[in-house]
ROBAVO-47531 format. One line per 3 residues: number of its first residue (from 1); their letters; for each residue x, y, z of C-alpha. Coordinates in pm, 1 decimal, decimal comma, padded with zeros to 6 digits. Example, Ala and Ser with C-alpha at 12.3 -4.5 7.8 and 13.67 -1.06 7.14 Angstrom:
<sites>
1) AS) 01230,0 -00450,0 00780,0 | 01367,0 -00106,0 00714,0
</sites>
This chain:
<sites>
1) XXX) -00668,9 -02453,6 02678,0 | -00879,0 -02250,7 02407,3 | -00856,4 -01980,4 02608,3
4) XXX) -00428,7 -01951,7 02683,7 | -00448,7 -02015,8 02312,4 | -00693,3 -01722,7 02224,6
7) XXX) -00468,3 -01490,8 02464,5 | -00119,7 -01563,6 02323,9 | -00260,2 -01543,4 01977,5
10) XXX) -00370,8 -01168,0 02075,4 | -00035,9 -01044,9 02210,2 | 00133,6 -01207,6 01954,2
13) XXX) -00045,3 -00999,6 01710,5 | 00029,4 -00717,6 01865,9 | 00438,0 -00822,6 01917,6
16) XXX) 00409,5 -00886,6 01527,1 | 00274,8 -00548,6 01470,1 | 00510,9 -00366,8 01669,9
19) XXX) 00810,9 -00517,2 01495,6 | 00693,5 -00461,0 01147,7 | 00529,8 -00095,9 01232,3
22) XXX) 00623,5 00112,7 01488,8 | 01040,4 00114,6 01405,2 | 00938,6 00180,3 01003,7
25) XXX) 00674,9 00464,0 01137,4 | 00912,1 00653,5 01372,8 | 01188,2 00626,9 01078,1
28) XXX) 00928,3 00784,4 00813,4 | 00831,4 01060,9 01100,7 | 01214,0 01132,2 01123,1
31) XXX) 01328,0 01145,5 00779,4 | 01098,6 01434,8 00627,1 | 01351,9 01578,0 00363,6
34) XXX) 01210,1 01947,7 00423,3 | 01322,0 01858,5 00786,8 | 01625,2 01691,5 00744,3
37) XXX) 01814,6 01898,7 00494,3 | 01812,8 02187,4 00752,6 | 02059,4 02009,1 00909,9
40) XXX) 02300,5 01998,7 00655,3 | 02545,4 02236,5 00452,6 | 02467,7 02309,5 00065,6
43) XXX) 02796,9 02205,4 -00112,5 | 03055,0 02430,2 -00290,1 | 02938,1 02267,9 -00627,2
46) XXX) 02696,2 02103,4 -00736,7 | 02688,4 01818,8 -01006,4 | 02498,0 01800,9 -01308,1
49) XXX) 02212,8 01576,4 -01294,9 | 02046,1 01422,4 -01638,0 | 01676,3 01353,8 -01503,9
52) XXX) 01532,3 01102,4 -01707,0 | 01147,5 01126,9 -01775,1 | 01015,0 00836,0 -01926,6
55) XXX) 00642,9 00915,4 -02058,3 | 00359,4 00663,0 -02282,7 | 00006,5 00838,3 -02353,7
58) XXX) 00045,8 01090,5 -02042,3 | -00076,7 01369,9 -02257,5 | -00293,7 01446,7 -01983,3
61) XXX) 00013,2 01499,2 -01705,4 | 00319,0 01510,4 -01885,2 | 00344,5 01908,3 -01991,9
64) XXX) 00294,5 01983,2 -01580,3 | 00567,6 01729,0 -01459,6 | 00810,3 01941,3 -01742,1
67) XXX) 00712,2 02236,0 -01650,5 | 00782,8 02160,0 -01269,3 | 01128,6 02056,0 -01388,8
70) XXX) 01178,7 02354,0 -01541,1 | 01113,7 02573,9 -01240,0 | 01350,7 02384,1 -01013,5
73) XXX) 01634,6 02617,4 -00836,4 | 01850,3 02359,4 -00908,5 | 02195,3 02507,6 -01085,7
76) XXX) 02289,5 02226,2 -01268,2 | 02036,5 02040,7 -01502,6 | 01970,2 01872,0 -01768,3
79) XXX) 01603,2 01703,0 -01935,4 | 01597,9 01410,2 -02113,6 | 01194,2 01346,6 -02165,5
82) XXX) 01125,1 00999,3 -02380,8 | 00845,6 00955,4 -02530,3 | 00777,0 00560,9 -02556,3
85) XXX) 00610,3 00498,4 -02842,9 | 00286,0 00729,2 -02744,6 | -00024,4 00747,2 -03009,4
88) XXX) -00163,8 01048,6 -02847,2 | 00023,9 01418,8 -02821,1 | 00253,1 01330,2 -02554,1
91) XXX) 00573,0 01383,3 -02831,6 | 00418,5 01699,6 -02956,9 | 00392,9 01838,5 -02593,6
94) XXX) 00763,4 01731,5 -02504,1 | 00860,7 01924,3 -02814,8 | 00686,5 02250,2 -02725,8
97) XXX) 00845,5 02265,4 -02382,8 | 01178,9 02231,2 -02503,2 | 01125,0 02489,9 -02730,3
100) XXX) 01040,6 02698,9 -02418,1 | 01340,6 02481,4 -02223,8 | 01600,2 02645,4 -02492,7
103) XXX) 01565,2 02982,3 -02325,1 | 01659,2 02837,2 -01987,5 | 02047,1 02850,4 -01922,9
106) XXX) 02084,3 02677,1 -01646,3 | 01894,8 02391,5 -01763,3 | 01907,1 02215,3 -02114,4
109) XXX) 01619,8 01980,1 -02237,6 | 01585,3 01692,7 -02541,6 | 01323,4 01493,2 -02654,6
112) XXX) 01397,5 01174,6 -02744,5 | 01124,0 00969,9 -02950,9 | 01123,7 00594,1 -02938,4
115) XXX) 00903,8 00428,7 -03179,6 | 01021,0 00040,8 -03197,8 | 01027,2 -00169,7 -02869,6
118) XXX) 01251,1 -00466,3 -02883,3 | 01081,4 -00787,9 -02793,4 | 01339,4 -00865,2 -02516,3
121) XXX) 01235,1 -00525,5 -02305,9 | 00984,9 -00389,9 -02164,6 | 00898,4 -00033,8 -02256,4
124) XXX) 00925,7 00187,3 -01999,9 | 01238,2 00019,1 -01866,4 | 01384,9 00038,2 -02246,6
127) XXX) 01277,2 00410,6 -02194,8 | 01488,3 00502,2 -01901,6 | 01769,2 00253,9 -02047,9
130) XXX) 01764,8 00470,5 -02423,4 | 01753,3 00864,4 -02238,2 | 02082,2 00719,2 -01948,8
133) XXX) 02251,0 00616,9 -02268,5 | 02263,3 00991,0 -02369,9 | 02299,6 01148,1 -02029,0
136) XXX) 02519,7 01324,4 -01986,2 | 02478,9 01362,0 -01538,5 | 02725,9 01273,4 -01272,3
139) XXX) 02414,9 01177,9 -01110,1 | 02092,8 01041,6 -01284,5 | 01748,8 01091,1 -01210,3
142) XXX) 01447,8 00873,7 -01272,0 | 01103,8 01029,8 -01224,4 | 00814,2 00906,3 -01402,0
145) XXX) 00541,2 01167,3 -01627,2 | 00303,1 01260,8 -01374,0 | 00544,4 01395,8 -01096,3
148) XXX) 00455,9 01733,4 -01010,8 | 00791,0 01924,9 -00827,8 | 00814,0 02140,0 -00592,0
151) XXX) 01119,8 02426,0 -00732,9 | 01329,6 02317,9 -00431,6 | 01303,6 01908,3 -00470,6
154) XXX) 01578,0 01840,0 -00671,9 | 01838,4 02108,6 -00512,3 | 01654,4 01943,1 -00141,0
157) XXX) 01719,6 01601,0 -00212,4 | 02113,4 01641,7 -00361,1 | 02237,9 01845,1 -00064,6
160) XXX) 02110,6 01539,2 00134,7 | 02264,9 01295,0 -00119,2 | 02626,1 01448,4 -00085,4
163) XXX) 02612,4 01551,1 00274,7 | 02536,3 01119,2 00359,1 | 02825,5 01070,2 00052,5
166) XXX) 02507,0 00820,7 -00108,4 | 02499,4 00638,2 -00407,6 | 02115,4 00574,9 -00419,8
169) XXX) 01838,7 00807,8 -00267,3 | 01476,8 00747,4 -00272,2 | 01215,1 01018,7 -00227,4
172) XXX) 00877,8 00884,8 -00104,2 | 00606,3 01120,9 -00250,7 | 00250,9 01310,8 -00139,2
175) XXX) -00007,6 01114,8 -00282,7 | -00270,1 01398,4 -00386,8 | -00612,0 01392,0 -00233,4
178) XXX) -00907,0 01265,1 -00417,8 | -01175,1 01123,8 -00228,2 | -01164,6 01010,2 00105,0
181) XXX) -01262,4 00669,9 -00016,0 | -00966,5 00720,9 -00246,6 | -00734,0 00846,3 00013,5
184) XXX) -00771,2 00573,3 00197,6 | -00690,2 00303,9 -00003,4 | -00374,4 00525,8 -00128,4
187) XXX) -00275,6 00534,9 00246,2 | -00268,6 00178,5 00281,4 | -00042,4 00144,9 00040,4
190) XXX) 00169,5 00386,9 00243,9 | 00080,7 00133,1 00538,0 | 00199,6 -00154,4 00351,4
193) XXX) 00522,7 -00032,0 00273,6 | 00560,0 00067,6 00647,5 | 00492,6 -00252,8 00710,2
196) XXX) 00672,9 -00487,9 00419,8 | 00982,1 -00309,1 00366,9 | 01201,9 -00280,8 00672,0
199) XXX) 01247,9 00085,4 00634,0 | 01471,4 00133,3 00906,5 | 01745,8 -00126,1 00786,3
202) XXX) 01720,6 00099,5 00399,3 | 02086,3 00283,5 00518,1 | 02235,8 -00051,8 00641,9
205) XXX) 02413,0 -00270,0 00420,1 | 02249,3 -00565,4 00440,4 | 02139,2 -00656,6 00104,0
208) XXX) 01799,6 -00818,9 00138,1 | 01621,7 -00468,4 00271,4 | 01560,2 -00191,6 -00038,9
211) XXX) 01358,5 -00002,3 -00169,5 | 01305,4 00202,8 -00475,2 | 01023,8 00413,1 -00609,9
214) XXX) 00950,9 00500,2 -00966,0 | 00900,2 00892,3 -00829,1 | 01260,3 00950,8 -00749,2
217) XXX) 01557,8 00720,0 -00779,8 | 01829,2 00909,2 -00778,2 | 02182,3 00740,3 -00829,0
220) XXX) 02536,5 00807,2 -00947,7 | 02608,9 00758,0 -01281,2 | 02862,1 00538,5 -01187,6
223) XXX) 02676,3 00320,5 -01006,6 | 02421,5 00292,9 -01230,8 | 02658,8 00164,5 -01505,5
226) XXX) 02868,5 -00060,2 -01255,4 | 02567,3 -00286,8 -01196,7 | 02460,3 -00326,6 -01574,1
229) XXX) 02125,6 -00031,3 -01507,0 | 01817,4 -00120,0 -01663,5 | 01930,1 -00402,8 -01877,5
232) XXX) 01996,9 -00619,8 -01572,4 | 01632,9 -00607,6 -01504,3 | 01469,0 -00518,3 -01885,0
235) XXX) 01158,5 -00793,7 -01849,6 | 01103,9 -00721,2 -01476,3 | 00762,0 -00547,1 -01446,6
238) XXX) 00854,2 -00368,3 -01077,7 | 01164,5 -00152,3 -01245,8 | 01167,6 00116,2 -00968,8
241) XXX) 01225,9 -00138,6 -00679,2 | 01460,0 -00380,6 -00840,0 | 01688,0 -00088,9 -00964,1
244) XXX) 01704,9 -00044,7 -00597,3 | 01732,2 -00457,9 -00547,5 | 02060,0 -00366,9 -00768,4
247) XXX) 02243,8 -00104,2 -00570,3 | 02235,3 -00293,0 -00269,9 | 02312,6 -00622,2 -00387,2
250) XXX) 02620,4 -00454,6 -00516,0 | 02673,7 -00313,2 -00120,3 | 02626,3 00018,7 -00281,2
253) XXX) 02492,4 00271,4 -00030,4 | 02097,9 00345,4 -00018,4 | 01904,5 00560,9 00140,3
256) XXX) 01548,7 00708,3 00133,7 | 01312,7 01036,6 00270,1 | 00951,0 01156,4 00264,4
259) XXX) 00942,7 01399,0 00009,8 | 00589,3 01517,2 00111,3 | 00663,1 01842,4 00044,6
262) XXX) 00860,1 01835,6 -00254,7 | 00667,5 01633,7 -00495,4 | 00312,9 01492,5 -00558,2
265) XXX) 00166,1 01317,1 -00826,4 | -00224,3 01202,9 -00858,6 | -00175,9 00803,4 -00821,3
268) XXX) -00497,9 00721,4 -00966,7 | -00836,4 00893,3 -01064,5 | -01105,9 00718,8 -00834,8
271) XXX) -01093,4 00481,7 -00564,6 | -01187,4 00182,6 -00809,4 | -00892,1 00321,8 -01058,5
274) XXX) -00655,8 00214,9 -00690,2 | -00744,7 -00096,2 -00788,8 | -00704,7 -00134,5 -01143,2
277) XXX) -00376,7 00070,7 -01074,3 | -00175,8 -00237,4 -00931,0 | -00297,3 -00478,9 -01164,4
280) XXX) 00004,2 -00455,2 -01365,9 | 00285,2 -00490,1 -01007,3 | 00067,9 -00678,0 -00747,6
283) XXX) 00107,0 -01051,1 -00881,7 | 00484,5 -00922,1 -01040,2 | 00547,3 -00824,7 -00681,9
286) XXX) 00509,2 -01168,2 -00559,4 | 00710,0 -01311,5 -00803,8 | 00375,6 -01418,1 -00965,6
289) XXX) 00366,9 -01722,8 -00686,1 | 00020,3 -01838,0 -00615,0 | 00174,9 -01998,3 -00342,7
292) XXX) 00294,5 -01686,7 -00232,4 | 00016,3 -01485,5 -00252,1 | -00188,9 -01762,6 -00023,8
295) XXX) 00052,8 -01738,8 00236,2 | 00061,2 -01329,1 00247,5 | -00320,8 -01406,9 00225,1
298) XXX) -00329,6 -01633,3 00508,7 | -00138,3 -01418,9 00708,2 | -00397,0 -01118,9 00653,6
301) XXX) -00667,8 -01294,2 00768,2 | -00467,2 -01439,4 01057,2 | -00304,5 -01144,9 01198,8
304) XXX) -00523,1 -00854,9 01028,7 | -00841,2 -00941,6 00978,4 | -00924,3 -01173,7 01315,5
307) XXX) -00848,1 -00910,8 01546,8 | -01148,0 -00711,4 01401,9 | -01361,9 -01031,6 01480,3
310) XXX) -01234,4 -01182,1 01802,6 | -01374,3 -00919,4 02062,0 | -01729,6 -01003,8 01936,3
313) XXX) -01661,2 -01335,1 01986,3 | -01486,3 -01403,5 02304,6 | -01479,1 -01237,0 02652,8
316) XXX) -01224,0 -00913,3 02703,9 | -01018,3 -01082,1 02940,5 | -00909,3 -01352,8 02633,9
319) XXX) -00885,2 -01076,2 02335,2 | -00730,9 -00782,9 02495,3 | -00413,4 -00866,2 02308,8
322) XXX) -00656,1 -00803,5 02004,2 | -00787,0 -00509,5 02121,4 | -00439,5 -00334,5 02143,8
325) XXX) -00342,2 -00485,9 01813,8 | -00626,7 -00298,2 01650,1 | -00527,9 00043,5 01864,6
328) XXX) -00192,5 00010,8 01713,8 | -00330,7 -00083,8 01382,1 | -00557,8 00246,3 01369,2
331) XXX) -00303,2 00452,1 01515,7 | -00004,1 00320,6 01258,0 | -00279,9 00437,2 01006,2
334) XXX) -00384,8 00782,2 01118,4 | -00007,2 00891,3 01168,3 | 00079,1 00770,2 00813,0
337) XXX) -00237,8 00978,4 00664,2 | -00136,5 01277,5 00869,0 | 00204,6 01172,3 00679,1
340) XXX) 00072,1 01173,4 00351,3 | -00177,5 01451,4 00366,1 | -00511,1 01208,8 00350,9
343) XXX) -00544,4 01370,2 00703,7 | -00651,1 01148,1 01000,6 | -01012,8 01139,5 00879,2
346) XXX) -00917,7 00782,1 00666,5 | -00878,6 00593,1 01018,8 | -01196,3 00409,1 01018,6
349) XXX) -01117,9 00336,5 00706,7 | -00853,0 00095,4 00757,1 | -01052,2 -00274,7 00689,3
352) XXX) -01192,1 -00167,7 00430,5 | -00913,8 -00061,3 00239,6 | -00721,6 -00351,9 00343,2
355) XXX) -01002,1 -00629,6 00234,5 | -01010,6 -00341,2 -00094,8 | -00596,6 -00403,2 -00180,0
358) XXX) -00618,4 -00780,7 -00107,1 | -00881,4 -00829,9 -00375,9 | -00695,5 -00620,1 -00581,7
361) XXX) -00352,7 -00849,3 -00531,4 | -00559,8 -01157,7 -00659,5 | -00748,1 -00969,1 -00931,2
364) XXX) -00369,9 -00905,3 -01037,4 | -00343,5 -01258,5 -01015,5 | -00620,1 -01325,8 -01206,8
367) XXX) -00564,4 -01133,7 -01488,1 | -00223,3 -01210,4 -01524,4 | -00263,3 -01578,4 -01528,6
370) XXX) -00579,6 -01547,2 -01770,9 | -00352,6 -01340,8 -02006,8 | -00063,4 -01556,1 -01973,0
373) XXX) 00159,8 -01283,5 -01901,2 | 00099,6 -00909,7 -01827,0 | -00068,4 -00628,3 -02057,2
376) XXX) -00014,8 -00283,3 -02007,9 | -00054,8 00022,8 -02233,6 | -00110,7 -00202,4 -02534,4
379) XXX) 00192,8 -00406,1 -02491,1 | 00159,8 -00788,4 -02418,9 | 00468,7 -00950,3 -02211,3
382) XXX) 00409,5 -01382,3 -02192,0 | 00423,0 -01470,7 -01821,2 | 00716,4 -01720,7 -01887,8
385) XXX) 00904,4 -01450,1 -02043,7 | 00870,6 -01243,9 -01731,5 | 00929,1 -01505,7 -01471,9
388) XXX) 01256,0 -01595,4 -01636,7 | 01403,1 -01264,3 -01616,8 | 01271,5 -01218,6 -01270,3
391) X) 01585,2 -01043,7 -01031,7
</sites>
């Protein structure tokens, strides 16, 4: 009996693994943008698109994410950078580069300083609401300050919006390298997402699969102000994926790419910063539910971590269904760092980083529940605040 249990509990792993992985992994393979767009026609005119770049103390990035912006091939631009409230020279910066912006024809550039929050928003979603207000775009752009571009993103990504006649498009970024400790952990997240997020149901229409990342959301102006924008969701910490929650509970159309090649931004400074990194969207992303978070927990252990365990502990002939489950598991992994430029060199990698992001999900739920409510860039939001204007 123990052992017919121990067997179908191996190839059910692995049955569970293929459904979540392998269609989400062959759909991320396919839809490189760099690849895809050479299969389409660059329109007869191209619309004006108001990218929106919201920025608080990113001193350190923000003057390289401009200055990618302002090397784009695109024909048709316009800059709105915000700064939100920063204490350090992230204003000052914004200023100089439109200063440099207002030789530029084809693209025009404003600053637009913020220094009061409202005590019903939160502050970068206030951001993005304030610079859409004054956009001016049949198509808007959300990127965040740290986004480096490559000159043919932008132009990329819009030939692919109009050619698929979208309302939404998502561009999944290259993570830069750091260490291989580093890498690793980034790549999970890569793995997770793969995993969590249905990728290959993104085009349908069914309402309860989205995505959106805080990289590159690009969506119609239209759209954006049909379902309500960023005041819909102003206390909901995960912005970039409920804006995309948004377009597709309206049955607007969605769509994402790998845009591996087109932009990259430095997530986080160290392996341990990884951690620290998601300490603000972990818990938010469970809808700060203990209850939740045990289940997705329970689940890890169950279907992730046993399979490392169970061919030490039982004979072959029981745990081969384990033994393929961790094949597939290492292979998902490798072909998603080849993805994301970690390179395949992460793949042994793959426990650790996974025992790594779970302790960093309930150190987000730690923290948050010791605060009573989320901190972030000197800004306190009450946890009851935030769970009643959950979407």
């Amino acid at each position: 009996m123990q052992a017919s249990f121990i067997t179908f509990w191996g190839w059910a792993t692995v049955v569970f693994w293929s459904v979540l992985l392998v269609p989400s992994i062959v759909m991320m393979v396919r839809k490189r943008l760099s690849r895809c767009v050479a299969q389409t026609e660059a329109p007869e005119t191209w619309p004006l698109i108001s990218v929106i770049v919201p920025a608080k103390d990113e001193a350190e990035t923000i003057e390289v994410t401009l200055n990618s912006l302002l090397a784009t091939n695109y024909p048709c631009l316009e800059i709105i950078a915000v700064n939100d409230r920063s204490t350090d020279e992230t204003g000052a910066i914004m200023e100089r580069v439109a200063e440099k912006a207002a030789a530029q024809e084809e693209i025009s550039m404003q600053v637009l300083q913020i220094e009061d929050l409202p005590s019903d928003w939160l502050g970068k979603s206030h951001a993005m609401h304030q610079g859409a207000k004054i956009a001016k775009g049949d198509l808007l752009l959300f990127t965040d300050g740290d986004i480096v571009f490559d000159p043919q993103a932008i132009t990329n990504a819009t030939q692919i919006f109009l050619h698929k006649q979208l309302d939404h498009l998502c561009l999944i970024p290259q993570l830069a390298r750091g260490g291989i400790i580093e890498s690793a952990f980034v790549t999970y997240f890569g793995f997770l997402l793969a995993a969590g997020t249905y990728l290959w149901l993104v085009p349908s229409r069914w309402q309860h699969v989205y995505i959106g990342v805080g990289a590159f959301n690009l969506i119609r102006n239209s759209v954006y102000t049909r379902i309500g924008g960023f005041e819909t969701i102003r206390l909901d910490v995960i912005d970039d994926i409920k804006l995309g929650k948004l377009v597709k509970q309206h049955r607007f159309k969605q769509d994402f790419y790998l845009g591996i090649k087109e932009l990259k931004v430095r997530w986080q400074p160290s392996a341990w910063g990884v951690i620290t990194g998601v300490e603000k969207n972990a818990f938010a992303s469970l809808n700060y539910s203990l209850k939740r978070l045990s289940v997705v927990t329970s689940l890890y252990v169950l279907l992730f971590f046993v399979p490392f365990i169970m061919p030490f502990l039982f004979p072959i002939a029981q745990t081969a269904g384990f033994v393929v489950a961790l094949v597939l598991l290492h292979l998902s992994y490798a072909i998603l760092g080849s993805l994301f430029r970690s390179g395949i060199r992460i793949t042994p990698f793959l426990l650790y980083a996974s025992l790594a992001l779970t302790f960093a999900f309930w150190r987000s739920a730690w923290i948050t529940l010791k605060n009573g409510g989320v901190k972030w860039r000197d800004t306190v939001y009450p946890l009851d605040v935030l769970k009643k204007h959950l979407y």
